[in-house]
C-alpha positions in Angstrom: -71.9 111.4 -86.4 -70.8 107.9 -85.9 -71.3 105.4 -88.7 -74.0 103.7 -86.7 -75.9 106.7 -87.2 -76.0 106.4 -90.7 -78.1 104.3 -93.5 -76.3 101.5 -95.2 -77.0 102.7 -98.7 -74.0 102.4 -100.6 -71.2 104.5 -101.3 -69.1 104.5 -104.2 -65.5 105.3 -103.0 -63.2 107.0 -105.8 -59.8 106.9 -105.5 -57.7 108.5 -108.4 -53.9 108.6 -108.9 -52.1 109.8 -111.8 -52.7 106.8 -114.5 -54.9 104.3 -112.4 -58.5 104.7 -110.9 -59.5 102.4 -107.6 -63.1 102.4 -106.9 -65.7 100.4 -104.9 -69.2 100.4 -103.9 -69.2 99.7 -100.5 -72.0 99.5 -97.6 -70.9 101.4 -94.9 -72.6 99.9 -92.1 -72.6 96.4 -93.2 -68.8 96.6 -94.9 -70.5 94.6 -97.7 -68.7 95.1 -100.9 -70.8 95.5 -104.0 -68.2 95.7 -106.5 -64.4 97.0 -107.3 -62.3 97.6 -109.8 -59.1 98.8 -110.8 -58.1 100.6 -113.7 -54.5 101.0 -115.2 -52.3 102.8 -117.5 -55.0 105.7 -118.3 -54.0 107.8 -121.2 -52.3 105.7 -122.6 -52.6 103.7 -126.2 -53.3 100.3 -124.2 -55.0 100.4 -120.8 -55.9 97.5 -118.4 -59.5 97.8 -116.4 -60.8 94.8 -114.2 -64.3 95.0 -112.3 -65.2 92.4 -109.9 -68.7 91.7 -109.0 -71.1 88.7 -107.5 -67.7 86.7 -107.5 -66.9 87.2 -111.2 -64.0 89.5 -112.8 -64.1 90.9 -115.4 -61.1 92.5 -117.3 -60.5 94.5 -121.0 -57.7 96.1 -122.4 -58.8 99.3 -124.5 -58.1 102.9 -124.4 -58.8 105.3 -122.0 -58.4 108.0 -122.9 -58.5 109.9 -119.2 -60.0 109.4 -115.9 -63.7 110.0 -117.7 -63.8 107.0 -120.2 -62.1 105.1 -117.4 -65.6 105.3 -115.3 -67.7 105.1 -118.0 -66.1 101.7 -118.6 -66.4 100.8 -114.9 -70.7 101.8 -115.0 -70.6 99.6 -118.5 -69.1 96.6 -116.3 -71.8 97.2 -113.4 -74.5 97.7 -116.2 -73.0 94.2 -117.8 -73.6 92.6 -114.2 -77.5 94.0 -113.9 -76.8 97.1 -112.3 -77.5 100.6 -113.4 -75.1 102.4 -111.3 -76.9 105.5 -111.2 -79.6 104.6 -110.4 -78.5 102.2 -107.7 -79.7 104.8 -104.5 -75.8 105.6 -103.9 -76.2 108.2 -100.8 -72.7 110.1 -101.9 -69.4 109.2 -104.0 -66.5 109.1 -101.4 -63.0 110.7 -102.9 -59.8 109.9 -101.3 -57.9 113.6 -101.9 -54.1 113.3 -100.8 -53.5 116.7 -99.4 -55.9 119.0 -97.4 -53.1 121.6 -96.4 -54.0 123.6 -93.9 -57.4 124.3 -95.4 -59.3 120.8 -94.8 -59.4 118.4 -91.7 -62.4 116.9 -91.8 -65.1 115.1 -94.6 -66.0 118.2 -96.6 -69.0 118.0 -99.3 -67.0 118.8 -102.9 -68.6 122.5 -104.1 -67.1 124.4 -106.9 -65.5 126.5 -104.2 -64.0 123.4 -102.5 -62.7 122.1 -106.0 -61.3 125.8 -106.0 -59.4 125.3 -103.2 -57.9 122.0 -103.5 -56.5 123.0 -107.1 -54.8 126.1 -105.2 -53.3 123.9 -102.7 -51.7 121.6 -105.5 -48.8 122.4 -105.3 -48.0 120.9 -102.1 -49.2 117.4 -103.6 -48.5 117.8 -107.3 -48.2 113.9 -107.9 -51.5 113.3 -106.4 -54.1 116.1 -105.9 -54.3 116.7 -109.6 -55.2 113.3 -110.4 -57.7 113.3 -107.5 -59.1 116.0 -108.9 -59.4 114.3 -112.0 -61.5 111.9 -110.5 -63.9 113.9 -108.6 -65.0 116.4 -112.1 -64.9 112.9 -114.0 -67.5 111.1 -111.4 -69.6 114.5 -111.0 -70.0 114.7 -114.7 -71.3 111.0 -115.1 -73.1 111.5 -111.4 -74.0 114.6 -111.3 -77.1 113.9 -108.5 -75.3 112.5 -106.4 -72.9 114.0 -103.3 -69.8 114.0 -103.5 -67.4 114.0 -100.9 -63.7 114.5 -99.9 -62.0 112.8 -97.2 -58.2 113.8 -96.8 -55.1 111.6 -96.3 -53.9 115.1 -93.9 -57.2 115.0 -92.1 -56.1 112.9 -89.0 -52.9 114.7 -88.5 -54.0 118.0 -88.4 -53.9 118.8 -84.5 -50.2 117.5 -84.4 -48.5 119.2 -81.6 -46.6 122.1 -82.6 -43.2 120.6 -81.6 -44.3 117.5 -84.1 -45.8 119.8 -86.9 -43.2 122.4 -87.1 -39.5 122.3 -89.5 -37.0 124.2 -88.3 -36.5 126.9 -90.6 -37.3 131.2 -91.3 -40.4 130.9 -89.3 -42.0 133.9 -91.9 -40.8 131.7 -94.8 -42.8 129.0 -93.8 -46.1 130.8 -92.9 -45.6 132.3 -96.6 -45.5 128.8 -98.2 -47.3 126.7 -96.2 -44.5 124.3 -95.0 -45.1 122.5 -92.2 -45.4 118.8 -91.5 -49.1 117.5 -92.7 -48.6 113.6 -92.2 -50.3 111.2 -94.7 -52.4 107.7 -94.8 -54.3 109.0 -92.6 -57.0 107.8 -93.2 -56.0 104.2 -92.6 -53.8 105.0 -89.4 -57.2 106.7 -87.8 -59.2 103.1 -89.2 -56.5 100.6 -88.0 -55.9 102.2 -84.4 -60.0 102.3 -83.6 -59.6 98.8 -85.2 -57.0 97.9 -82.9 -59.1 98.9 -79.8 -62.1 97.7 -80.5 -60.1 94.6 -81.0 -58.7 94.5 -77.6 -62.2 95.8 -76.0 -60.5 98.8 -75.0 -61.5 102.1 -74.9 -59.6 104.2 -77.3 -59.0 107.3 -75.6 -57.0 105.1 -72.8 -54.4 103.8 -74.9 -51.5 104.1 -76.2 -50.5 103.5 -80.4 -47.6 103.1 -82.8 -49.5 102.2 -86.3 -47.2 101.1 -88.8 -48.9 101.5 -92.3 -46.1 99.4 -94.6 -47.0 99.1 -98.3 -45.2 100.8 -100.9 -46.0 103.8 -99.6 -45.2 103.4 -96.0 -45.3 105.5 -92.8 -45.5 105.5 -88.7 -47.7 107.4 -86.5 -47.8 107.5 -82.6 -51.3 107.8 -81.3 -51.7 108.4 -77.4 -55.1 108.5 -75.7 -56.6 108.8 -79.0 -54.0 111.5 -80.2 -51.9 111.3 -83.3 -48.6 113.1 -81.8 -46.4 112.5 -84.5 -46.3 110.6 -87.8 -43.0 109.9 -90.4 -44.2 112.1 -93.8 -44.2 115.4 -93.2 -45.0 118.4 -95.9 -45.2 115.4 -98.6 -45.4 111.7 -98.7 -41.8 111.7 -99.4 -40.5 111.8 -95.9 -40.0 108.7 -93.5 -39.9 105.5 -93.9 -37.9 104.1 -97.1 -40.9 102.8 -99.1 -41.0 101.0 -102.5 -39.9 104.1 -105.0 -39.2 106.8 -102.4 -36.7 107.8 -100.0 -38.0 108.7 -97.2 -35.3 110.5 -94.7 -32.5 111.8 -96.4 -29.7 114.6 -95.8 -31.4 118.0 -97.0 -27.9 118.9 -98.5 -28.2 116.0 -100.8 -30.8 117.6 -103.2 -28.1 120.7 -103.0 -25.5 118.2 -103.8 -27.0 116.5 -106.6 -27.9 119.7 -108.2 -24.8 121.3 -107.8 -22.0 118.6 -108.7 -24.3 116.0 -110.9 -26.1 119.0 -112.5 -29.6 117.4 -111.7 -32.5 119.7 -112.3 -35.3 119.7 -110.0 -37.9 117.9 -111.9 -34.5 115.7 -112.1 -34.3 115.3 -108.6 -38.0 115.2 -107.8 -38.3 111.9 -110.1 -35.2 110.4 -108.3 -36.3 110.6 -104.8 -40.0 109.8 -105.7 -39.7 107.1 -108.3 -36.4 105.7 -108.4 -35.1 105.3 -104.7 -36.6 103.2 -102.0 -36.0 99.8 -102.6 -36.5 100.2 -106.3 -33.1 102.2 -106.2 -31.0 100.0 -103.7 -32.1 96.3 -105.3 -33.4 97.2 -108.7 -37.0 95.8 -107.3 -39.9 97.3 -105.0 -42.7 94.4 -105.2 -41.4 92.8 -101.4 -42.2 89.3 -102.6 -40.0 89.8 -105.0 -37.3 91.2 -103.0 -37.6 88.0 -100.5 -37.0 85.8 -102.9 -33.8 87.7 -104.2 -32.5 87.4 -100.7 -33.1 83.8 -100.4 -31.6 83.6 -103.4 -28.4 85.6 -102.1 -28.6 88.5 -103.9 -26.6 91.0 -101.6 -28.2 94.1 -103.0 -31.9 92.9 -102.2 -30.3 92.1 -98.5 -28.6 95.3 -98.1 -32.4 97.0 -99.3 -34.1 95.0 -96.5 -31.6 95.8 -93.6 -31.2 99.6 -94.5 -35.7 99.1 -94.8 -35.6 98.0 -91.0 -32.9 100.0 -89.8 -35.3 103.2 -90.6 -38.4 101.1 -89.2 -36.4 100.7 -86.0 -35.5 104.0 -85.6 -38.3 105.1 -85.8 -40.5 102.8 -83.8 -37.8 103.5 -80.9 -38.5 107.1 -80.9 -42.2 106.7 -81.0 -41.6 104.5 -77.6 -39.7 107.5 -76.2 -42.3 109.8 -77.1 -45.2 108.1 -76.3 -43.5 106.9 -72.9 -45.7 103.8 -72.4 -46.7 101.5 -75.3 -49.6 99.7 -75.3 -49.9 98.4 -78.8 -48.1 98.1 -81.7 -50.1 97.2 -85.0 -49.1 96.5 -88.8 -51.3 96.9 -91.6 -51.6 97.5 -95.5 -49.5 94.9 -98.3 -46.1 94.5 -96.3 -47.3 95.2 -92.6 -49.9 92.2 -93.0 -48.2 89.6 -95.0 -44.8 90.0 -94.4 -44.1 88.0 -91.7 -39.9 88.5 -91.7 -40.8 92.7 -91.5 -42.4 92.3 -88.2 -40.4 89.9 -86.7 -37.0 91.6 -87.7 -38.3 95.0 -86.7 -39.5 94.4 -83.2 -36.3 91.9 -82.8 -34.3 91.9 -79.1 -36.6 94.3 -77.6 -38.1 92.0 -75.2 -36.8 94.6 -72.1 -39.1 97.0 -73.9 -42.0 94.5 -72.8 -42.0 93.8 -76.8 -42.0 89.6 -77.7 -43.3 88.4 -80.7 -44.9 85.0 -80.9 -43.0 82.9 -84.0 -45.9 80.7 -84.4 -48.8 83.3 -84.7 -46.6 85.4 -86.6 -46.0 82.8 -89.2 -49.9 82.5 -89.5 -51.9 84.5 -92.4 -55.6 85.7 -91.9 -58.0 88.6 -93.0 -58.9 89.9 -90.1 -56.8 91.4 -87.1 -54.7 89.1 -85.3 -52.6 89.5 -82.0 -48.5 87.9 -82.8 -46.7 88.9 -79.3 -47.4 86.4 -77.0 -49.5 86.1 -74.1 -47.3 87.8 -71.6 -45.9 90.3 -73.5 -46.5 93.8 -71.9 -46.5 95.4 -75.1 -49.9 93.9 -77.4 -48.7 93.3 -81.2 -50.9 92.8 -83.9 -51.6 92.8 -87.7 -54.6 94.8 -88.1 -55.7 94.5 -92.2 -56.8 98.1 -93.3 -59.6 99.1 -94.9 -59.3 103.1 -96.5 -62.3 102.5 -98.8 -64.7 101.3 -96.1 -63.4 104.2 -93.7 -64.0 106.5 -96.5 -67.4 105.3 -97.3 -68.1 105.8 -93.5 -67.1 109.1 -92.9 -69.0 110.2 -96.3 -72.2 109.0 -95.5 -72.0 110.2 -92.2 -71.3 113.5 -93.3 -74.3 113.2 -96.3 -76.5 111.6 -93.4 -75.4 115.1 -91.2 -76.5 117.6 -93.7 -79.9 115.9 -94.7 
């Protein structure tokens, strides 16, 4: 069911990680935003909470204790601003869950079975899924009458073509443990690719995508005639693209390495490559204003961050070309993809044989919605498409609420 075949009651959109809740009522037809908040440092002595609503923010630092108290301070906020949350005809609550496995691919109404499931399939996400999980039993609690609803980061990559999906390993050892290559953010790769069409006023299945979702978290997916065929995580979010705190493609016989001859345990190792690697752990820095201005100020670390960050975004954009064989738009999104103007120029640098030329002057420029930056002859459309997860996942909850009425 497509959005337009749902009502535009609201939909509060829960998004959990491990210390922080994101949440926003949201319209899904209209996009209007009712409110949003973000809340910080959960379970511990001092947290941060802000809740913005009819133009006004409002912030407090207090305890929260866990996930609970940090919604029940957010329905305070919307009570403060004359609005009795539940009471305020929300058609479902909208959760953001990290990892389906191979058990969930599409919106899926949360049951105790389905909350079941998720836990079992932890494992595979053990930095998020838990704390998602947090989130849904805490907003069922405090809304218990209203649906609630998972969409999955895995969801769109589900159907990856076996060549894509599969590691090359004991074939029974990874049927017995569930490896394969899930992809993530997908979500906002399947919202900034219809984005991009309907952009363009082209039809989506006759096109041709490489979606570059660059925050820090980042990843690449290759979309053709509506297809994702490949994307850069794989099992976990840790694969890819170097990010902010992670990684991304490494030399499997590292972890051996590190284990074996710096004696680094595997929780050891797991905090390394998650938390302090990336950018954080070649320049000391992840926020990418930050690292710009360290290169401008000559720091060579923060320069030798950037190039080895583009070198992987090159790589991988060229093999996406190969793949795809014909390219018909390129697009950028989330906090680096849309306003870092130097990523997107240095990345798609030189490749104007591809049919790839990026416009200096509309590049330069900064906006809110999607925006074409190659210029007017290039073969190959380029374009900074903002994305929006929460609106995407108050669509496809309501649709799926609207579906089962």
């Amino acid at each position: 069911m497509s959005p337009s075949q749902t009502s535009d009651r609201p939909v509060l959109v829960v998004n959990a990680g491990s210390s922080s809740l994101k949440y926003q009522v949201v319209h899904p037809l209209s996009g209007d935003v009712v409110a949003e908040g973000l809340a910080e440092r959960i379970g511990e002595s001092q947290s941060v909470i802000s809740h913005t609503q009819n133009g006004h923010t409002d912030s407090d630092e207090l305890p929260l204790a866990d996930h609970g108290a940090a919604i029940a301070r957010a329905l305070e906020f919307f009570a403060a601003n004359g609005t009795d949350i539940a009471n305020a005809d929300l058609c479902a609550v909208g959760h953001r869950v990290v990892h389906g496995g191979r058990s969930f691919y599409r919106p899926t109404l949360i049951t105790p079975e389905v909350i079941a499931e998720i836990e079992r399939i932890s494992p595979l996400a053990p930095l998020h899924n838990p704390a998602n999980l947090i989130g849904i039993r805490a907003a069922q609690e405090l809304l218990p009458d209203v649906p609630s609803v998972a969409i999955f980061d895995t969801a769109f990559f589900h159907a990856l073509p076996d060549a894509a999906a599969t590691y090359a390993i004991d074939r029974d050892v990874a049927a017995a443990h569930a490896i394969r290559r899930y992809g993530f953010h997908g979500t906002s790769h399947e919202y900034v690719s219809k984005a991009a069409a309907e952009f363009l006023g082209r039809d989506y299945d006759d096109i041709n995508q490489i979606v570059l979702h660059l925050g820090n978290g980042a990843s690449a997916s290759a979309i053709k005639a509506g297809s994702p065929i490949d994307t850069s995580m794989g099992m976990t979010p840790l694969e890819g693209l170097v990010m902010g705190t992670r990684s991304g493609d490494l030399d499997p016989g590292l972890t051996l390495h590190l284990n074996r001859v710096a004696g680094l345990g595997v929780d050891e190792i797991d905090t390394l490559l998650n938390k302090r690697s990336g950018l954080k752990g070649l320049a000391g820095e992840n926020d990418f204003r930050t690292l710009t201005a360290s290169i401008v100020q000559g720091d060579e670390d923060a320069r030798a961050a950037y190039d080895v960050y583009i070198h992987r975004l090159r790589r991988y954009i060229g093999a996406y070309m190969i793949e795809l064989g014909r390219v018909d738009v390129i697009s950028f999104t989330a906090g680096v993809g849309e306003n870092a103007s130097s990523v997107r120029a240095d990345s798609l640098a030189n490749l104007e044989n591809y049919g790839i030329v990026v416009d200096d002057e509309r590049n330069a420029l900064r906006g809110k919605e999607p925006r074409r930056i190659s210029t007017d002859d290039s073969a190959v459309t380029v374009l900074v498409v903002p994305t929006n997860e929460e609106l995407a996942i108050a669509q496809q909850s309501a649709a799926l609420v609207a579906s089962a009425d």
